[in-house]
C-alpha positions in Angstrom: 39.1 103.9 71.2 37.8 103.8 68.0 34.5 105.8 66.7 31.4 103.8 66.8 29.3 104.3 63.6 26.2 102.8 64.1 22.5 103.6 61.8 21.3 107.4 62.7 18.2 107.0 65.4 15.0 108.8 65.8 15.7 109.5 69.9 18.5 108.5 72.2 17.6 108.2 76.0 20.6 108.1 78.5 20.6 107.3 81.9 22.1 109.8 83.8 25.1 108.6 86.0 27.3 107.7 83.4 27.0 108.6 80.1 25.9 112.1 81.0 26.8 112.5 84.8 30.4 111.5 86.9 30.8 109.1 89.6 31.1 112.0 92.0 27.5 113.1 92.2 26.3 109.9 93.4 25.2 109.5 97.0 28.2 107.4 98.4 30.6 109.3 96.9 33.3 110.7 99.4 32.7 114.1 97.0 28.8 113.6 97.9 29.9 113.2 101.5 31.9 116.1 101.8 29.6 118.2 100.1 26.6 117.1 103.4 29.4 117.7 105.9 30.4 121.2 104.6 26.6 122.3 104.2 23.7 119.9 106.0 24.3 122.5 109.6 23.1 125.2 107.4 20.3 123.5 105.5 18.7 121.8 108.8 18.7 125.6 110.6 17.4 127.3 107.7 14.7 124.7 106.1 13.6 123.5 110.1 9.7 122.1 109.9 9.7 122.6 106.3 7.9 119.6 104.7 10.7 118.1 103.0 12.8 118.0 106.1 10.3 116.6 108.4 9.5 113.8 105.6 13.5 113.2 106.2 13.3 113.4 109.9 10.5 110.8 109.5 12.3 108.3 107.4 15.1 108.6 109.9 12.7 108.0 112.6 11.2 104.8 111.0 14.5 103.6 110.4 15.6 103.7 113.7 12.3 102.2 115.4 12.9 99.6 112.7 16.4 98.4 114.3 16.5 95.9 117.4 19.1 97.9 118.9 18.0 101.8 118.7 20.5 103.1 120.2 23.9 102.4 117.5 22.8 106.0 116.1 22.4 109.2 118.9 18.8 109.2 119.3 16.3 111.7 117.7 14.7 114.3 120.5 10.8 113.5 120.9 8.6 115.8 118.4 7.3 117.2 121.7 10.8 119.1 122.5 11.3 122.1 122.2 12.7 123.2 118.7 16.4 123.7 119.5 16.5 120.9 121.5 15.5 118.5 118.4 17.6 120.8 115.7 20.6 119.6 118.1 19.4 116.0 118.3 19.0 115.7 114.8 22.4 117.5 113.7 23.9 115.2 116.0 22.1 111.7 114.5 23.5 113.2 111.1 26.8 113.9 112.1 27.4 110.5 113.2 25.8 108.8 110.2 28.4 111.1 107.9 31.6 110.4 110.0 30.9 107.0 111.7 28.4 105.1 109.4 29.3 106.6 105.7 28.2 104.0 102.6 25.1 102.0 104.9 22.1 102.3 102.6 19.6 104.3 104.3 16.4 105.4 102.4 16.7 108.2 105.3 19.8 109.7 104.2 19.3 109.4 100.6 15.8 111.7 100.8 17.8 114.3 102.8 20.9 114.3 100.4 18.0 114.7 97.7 16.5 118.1 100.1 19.7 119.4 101.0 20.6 119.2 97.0 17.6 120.5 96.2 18.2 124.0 98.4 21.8 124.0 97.7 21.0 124.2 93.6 18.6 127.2 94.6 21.7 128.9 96.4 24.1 128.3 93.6 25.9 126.5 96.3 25.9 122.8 94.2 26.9 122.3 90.1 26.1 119.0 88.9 29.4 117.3 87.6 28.9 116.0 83.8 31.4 114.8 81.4 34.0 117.4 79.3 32.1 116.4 75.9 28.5 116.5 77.4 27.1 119.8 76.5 28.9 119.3 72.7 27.1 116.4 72.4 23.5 116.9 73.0 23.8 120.2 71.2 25.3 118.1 68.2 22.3 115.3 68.7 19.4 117.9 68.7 20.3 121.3 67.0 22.0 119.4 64.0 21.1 115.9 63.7 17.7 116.8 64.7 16.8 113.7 67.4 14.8 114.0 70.2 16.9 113.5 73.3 15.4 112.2 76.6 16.7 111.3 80.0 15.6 108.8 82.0 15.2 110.1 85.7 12.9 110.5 88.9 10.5 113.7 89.5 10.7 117.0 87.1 11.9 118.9 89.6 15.0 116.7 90.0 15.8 116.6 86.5 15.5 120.8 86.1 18.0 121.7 89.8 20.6 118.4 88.4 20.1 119.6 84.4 19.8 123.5 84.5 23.1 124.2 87.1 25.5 122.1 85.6 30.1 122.4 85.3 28.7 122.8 81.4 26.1 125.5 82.0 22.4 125.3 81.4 21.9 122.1 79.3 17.8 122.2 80.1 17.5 123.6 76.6 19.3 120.5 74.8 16.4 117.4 76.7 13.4 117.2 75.6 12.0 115.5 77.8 12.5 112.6 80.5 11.1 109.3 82.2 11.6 106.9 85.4 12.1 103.4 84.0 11.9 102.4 87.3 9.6 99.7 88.5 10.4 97.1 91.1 14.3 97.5 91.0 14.4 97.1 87.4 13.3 99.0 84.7 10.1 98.8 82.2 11.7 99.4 78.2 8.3 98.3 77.1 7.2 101.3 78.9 9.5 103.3 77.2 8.2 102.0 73.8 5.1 102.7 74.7 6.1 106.5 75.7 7.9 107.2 73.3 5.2 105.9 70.4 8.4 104.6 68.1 9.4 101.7 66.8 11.9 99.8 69.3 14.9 99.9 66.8 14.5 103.6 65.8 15.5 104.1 69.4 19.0 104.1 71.1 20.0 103.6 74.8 23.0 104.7 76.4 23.7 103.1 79.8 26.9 101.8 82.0 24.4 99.2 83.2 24.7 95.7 81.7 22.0 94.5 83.4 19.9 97.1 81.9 21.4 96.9 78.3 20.2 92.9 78.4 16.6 94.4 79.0 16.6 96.7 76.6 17.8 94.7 74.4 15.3 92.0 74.5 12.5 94.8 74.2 14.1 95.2 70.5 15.8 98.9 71.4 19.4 99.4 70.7 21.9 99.8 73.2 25.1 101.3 73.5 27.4 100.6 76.5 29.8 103.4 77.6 32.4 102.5 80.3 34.0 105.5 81.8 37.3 106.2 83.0 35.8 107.2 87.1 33.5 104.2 87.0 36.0 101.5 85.9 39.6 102.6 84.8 41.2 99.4 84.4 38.3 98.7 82.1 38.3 101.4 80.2 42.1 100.3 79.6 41.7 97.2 78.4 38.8 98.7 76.0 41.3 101.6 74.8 44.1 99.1 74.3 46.5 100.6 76.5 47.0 98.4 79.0 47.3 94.5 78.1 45.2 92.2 80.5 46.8 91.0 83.6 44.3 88.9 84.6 41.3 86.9 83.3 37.9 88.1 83.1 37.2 85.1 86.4 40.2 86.5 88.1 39.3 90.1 87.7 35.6 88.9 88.5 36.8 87.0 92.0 39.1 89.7 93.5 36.1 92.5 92.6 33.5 89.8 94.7 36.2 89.4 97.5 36.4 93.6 97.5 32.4 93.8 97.6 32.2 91.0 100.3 35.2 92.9 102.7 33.0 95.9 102.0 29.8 94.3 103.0 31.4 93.3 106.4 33.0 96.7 107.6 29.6 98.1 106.9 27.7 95.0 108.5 30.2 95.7 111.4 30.1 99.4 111.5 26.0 98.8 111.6 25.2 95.8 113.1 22.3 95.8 110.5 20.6 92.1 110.1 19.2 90.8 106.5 16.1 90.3 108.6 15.8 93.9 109.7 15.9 95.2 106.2 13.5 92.2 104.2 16.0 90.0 103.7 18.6 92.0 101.8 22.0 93.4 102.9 20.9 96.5 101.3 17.5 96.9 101.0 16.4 100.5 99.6 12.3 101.0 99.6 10.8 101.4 96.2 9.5 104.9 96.8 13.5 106.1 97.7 14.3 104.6 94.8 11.8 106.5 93.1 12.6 110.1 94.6 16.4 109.7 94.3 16.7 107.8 90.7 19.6 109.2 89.6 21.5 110.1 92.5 22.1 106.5 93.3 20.8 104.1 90.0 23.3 101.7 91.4 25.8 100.5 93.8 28.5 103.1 94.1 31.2 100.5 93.9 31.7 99.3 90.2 30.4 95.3 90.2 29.8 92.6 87.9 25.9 94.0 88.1 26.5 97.5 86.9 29.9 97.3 85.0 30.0 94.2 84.3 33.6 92.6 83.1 34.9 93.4 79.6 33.1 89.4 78.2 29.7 90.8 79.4 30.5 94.6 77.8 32.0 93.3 74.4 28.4 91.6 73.9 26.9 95.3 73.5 28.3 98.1 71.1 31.0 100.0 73.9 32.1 103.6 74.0 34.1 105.5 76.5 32.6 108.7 76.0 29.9 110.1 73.8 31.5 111.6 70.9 32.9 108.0 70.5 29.7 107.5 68.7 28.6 108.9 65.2 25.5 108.0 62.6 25.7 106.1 59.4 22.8 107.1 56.9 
């Protein structure tokens, strides 16, 4: 891949999963669900009536009242129980979500991955998996170049457990600062103009989100694409120049639709979750999940058209694979 030279900004702001974070540590990962199955027995005895876990409990609650047929998931032990008898219940209800129900989008289960994170960074028991060049980078960026580096993510608290225990070490030191774009499934740039107090072209985003890239990109800020190797390999291929193009960008396109739409019916099947149920969408997610977990889950988990987007769609941006890929011009 060649190096990307492009005119030296005043502040780069990356989304996390990505350019700075791998596939891995994203909710429907099968690394993200062995990492619940090893530890969420633990977490449930230990953190019991703590707030965070009842606000899960909750969720899972609604969820299931929400559902014409409550009883596809072992049912949750009334809150008048006695304690071991819901602990039980409630291990149980997980332990069928992880093994029988794995990639349905549940608002429920994406709070408690959040918790269970959240108590497993405290016990040194989770790293957060970023890219080789990562830590280089940002230290690069802000100790020598001398730009303000920000990432856009949920709550504080999130973006000190993910950024302070990472594979690279401590990389706290090397942000200065972050944001939650997020606003209605899509995210606000003229908000980040705003917070940022810049002029829209002395500002660069990184993103693997096309969708986002266009938005950006209409707000005046300059984007940079990165496509990486975990996210879409055969991609990242055709970018590099090492593999010539078997297919079409339409033929790549159709067989990644008929992969989504086999995908959508095993989980559909598995669930026997209606449109209706959820307001009208396969995969609904409530805004305030979205919220809480940006960053754990910015996008579906399987590459698509909407968050890759084929290499016609990338080539209209600037595209790196990774971020030494890119260097400033004067």
């Amino acid at each position: 891949m060649p190096i990307l030279e492009i005119k030296k900004p005043l502040a780069i702001v990356l989304d996390v999963t990505g350019p700075l974070v791998t596939k891995s540590f994203m909710t429907y990962s099968s690394e993200t669900r062995q990492f619940l199955l090893n530890n969420y027995k633990d977490y449930v005895r230990e953190v019991w009536g703590r707030t965070n876990l009842k606000l899960s409990v909750n969720f899972f609650r609604k969820e299931i009242e929400s559902e014409r047929d409550e009883s596809r998931y072992p049912p949750l032990a009334p809150i008048s129980a006695p304690q071991e008898e819901q602990i039980n219940a409630f291990l149980e209800h997980l332990k069928y979500r992880f093994e029988h129900a794995w990639g349905v989008r549940s608002a429920a289960l994406g709070i408690f991955h959040l918790g269970l994170s959240e108590w497993a960074y405290k016990k040194g028991l989770l790293l957060t998996p970023v890219y080789p060049e990562v830590k280089d980078v940002l230290t690069q960026w802000k100790m020598v170049d001398g730009l303000k580096v920000y990432v856009n993510v949920g709550p504080t608290n999130f973006l000190r457990n993910v950024f302070s225990r990472t594979t690279q070490g401590n990389l706290l030191p090397l942000i200065d600062g972050h944001m939650n774009l997020l606003e209605h499934k899509s995210k606000n740039f003229i908000k980040l103009i705003q917070l940022l107090e810049m002029n829209p072209q002395d500002i660069v985003f990184i993103t693997r989100m096309v969708e986002d890239a266009k938005l950006a990109s209409k707000e005046n800020i300059r984007v940079v694409i990165i496509v990486r190797e975990d996210f879409a390999p055969d991609t990242v291929a055709e970018i590099k120049g090492t593999q010539k193009a078997q297919k079409s960008s339409r033929e790549r396109e159709k067989q990644r639709e008929e992969k989504r739409a086999k995908k959508r019916q095993m989980h559909l099947a598995k669930s026997r979750i209606s449109a209706t149920e959820f307001g009208g969408e396969e995969k609904h997610i409530s805004s305030d999940y979205e919220t809480v977990t940006s960053g754990f889950d910015d996008e579906d988990y399987e590459p698509s058209a909407s968050s890759i987007g084929n290499t016609d769609d990338i080539r209209d941006f600037p595209v790196i694979v990774k971020l030494d890929d890119l260097k400033w011009l004067p």
